[in-house]
C-alpha positions in Angstrom: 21.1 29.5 196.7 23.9 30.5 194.2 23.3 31.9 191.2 26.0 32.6 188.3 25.4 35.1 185.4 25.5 33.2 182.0 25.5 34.5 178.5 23.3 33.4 176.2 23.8 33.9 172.2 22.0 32.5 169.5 24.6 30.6 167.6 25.3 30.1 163.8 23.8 26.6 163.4 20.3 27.6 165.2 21.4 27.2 168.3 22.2 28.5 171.8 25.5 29.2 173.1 26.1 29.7 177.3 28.9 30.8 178.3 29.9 32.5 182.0 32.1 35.3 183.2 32.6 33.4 186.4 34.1 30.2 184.5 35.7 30.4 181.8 36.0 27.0 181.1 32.3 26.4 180.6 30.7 26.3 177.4 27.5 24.5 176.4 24.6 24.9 173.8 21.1 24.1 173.6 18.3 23.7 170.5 16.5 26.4 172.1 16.9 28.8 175.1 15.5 26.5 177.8 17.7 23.5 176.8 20.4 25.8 176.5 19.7 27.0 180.6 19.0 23.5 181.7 22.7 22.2 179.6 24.4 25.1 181.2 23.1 23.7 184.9 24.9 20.2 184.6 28.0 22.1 183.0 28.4 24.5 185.7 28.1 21.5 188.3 30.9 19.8 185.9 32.9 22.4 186.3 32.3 23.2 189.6 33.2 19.1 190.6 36.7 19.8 188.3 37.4 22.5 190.4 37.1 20.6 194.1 39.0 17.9 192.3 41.7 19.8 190.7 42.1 21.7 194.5 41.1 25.1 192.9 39.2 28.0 193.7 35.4 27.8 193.2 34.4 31.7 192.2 32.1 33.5 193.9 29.2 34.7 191.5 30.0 38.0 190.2 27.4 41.1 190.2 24.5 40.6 188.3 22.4 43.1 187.1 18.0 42.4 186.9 18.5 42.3 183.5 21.1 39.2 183.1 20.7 35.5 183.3 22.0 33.4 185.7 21.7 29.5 186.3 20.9 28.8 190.5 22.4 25.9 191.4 20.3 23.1 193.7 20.1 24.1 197.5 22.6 21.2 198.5 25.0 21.8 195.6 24.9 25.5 196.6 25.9 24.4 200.3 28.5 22.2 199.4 30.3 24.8 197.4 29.9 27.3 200.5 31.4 24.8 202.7 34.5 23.9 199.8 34.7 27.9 199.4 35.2 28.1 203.5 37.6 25.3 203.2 39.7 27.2 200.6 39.5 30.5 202.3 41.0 29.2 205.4 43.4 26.8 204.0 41.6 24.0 205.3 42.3 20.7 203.1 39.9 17.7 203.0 42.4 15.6 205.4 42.3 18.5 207.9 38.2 18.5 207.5 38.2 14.6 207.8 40.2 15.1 211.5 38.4 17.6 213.1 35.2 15.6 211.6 37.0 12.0 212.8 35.6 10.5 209.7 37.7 9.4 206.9 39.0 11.6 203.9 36.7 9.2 201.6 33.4 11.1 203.5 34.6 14.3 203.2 34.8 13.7 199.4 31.3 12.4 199.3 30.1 15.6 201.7 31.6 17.6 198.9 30.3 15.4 195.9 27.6 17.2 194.1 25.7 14.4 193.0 26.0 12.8 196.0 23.3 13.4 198.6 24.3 14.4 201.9 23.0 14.2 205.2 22.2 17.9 206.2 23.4 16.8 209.9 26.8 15.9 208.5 27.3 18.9 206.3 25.9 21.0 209.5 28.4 19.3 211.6 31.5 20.4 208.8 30.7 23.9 208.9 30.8 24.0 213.0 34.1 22.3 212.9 35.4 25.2 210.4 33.9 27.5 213.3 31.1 28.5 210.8 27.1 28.3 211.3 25.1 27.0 208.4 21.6 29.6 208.1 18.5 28.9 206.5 16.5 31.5 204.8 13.2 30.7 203.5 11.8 33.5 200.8 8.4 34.5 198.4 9.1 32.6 195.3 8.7 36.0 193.1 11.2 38.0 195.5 14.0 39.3 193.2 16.8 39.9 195.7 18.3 36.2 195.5 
């Protein structure tokens, strides 16, 4: 799954303030830490959605150190901005995925929708028609290195 490092300050009004290195354009609060992280999760998937539909670059999470925060997005938002982050770095625009898929541009933008829930057989199917393989890893719950 992807995680992005966040920054998380206490604000002047008793709150928390999230921001991330990775977008700059996200800022959210919360009336305690928790909220704060669980905020910061819709606003990165808000900002993330602006991105696809503005035809821009989705960032790949920067180096993270133990110590930081992050926010991990959902398994099948994290594979739909692999597959959009494929597209972009080959040049490949949702009209070219929708005719190697032969489906119609409208179901490439719901494949792509994060709050839209995809068949794993068709979001399987987009990555082998961008000549990529989709891999599953399955992992100890308190293992560190993801």
């Amino acid at each position: 799954m992807i995680s992005y490092r966040v920054q998380l300050r206490p604000d002047d009004n008793g709150t928390f303030l999230v921001t991330s290195p990775d977008f700059p354009e996200l800022t959210t609060f919360g009336e305690t830490r928790e909220e704060a992280l669980r905020y910061a999760l819709g606003a990165f998937e808000e900002a993330i959605e602006a991105r696809i539909s503005d035809r821009r670059e989705i960032p790949v999470p920067s180096k993270t150190k133990p110590r930081d925060i992050r926010v991990t997005l959902p398994v099948q938002a994290s594979v739909k901005v692999l597959l959009y982050q494929s597209m972009w770095k080959d040049g490949i625009r949702k009209s070219d995925l929708a005719r190697r898929m032969s489906i119609h541009k409208q179901e490439v933008d719901r494949i792509l929708d994060l709050n839209h829930a995809t068949n794993l057989t068709k979001i399987e199917h987009a990555f082998e028609v961008l000549g990529k393989k989709l891999l599953v890893d399955v992992q100890d719950a308190d293992d560190k290195a993801a």
